[in-house]
C-alpha positions as CSV (number, residue, x, y, z in Angstrom):
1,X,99.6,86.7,-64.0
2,X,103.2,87.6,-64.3
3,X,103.5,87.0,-60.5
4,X,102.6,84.9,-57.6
5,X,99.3,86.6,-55.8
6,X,101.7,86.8,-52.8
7,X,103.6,88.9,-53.8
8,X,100.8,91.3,-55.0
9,X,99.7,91.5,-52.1
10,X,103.2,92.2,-49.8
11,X,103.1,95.5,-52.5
12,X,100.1,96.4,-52.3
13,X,98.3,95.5,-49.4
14,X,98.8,96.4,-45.5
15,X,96.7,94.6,-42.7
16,X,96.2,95.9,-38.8
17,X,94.5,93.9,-36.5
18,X,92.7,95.2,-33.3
19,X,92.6,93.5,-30.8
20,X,95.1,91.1,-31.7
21,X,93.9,87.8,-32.5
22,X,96.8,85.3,-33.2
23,X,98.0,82.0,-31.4
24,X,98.2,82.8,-28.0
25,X,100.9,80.4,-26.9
26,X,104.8,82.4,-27.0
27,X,106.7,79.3,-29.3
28,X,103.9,80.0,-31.6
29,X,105.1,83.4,-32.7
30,X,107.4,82.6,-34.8
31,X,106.2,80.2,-37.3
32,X,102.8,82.1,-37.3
33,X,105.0,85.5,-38.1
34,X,107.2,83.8,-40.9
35,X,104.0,82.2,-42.3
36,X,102.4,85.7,-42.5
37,X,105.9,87.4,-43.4
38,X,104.3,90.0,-40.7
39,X,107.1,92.7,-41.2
40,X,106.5,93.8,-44.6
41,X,102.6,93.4,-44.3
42,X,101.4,94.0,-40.7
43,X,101.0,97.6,-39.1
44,X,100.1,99.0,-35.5
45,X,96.3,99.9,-34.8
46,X,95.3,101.3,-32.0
47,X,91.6,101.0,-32.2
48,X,91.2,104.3,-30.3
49,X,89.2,105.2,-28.5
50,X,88.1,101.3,-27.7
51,X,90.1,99.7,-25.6
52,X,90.5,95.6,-26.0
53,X,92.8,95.2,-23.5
54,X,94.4,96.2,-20.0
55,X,97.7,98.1,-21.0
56,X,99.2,99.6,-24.0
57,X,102.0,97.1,-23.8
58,X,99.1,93.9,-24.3
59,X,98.1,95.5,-27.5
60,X,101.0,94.4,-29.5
61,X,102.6,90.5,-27.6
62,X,105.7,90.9,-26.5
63,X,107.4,88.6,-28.6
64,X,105.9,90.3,-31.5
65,X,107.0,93.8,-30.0
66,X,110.4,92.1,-28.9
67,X,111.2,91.0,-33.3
68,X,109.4,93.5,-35.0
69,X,108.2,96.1,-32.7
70,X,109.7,98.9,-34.5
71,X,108.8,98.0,-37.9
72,X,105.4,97.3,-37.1
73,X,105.2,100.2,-34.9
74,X,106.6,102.8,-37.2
75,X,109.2,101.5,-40.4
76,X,106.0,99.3,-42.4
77,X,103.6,102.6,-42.5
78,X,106.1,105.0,-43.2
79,X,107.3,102.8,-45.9
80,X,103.5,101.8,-47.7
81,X,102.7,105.8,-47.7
82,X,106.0,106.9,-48.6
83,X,106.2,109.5,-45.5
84,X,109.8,111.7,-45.2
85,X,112.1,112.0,-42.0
């Protein structure tokens, strides 16, 4: 390999998860978001028409929402499948 496997996978590889499934306690969010380098990887997913939680606003925590809400909610996928303004 001419690269780490990391960084095959940050190129070519996008993850969603539904419902969200990560540490549940807030100072946890950022070690668990840096480990996962979550902007360039993860992306939004509904799950629709299930619904795995109360409110629109518990599907993504807010912490995550609060640091990478529009990346994850719109910048990673247009990025990944190259969409236009």
């Amino acid at each position: 390999m001419r690269r780490y496997p990391s960084e095959y996978v940050v190129e070519h590889v996008r993850l969603t998860a539904q419902p969200y499934d990560g540490p549940t306690v807030n100072s946890d969010y950022p070690l668990f978001a840096a480990q996962l380098d979550f902007g360039d990887v993860l992306m939004y997913s509904s799950d629709y028409p299930h619904s795995h939680y109360d409110s629109a606003d518990d599907g993504i925590p807010a912490p995550l929402r609060a640091s990478l809400g529009e990346r994850l909610m719109r910048e990673t996928a247009r990025s990944f499948y190259r969409l236009d303004d």
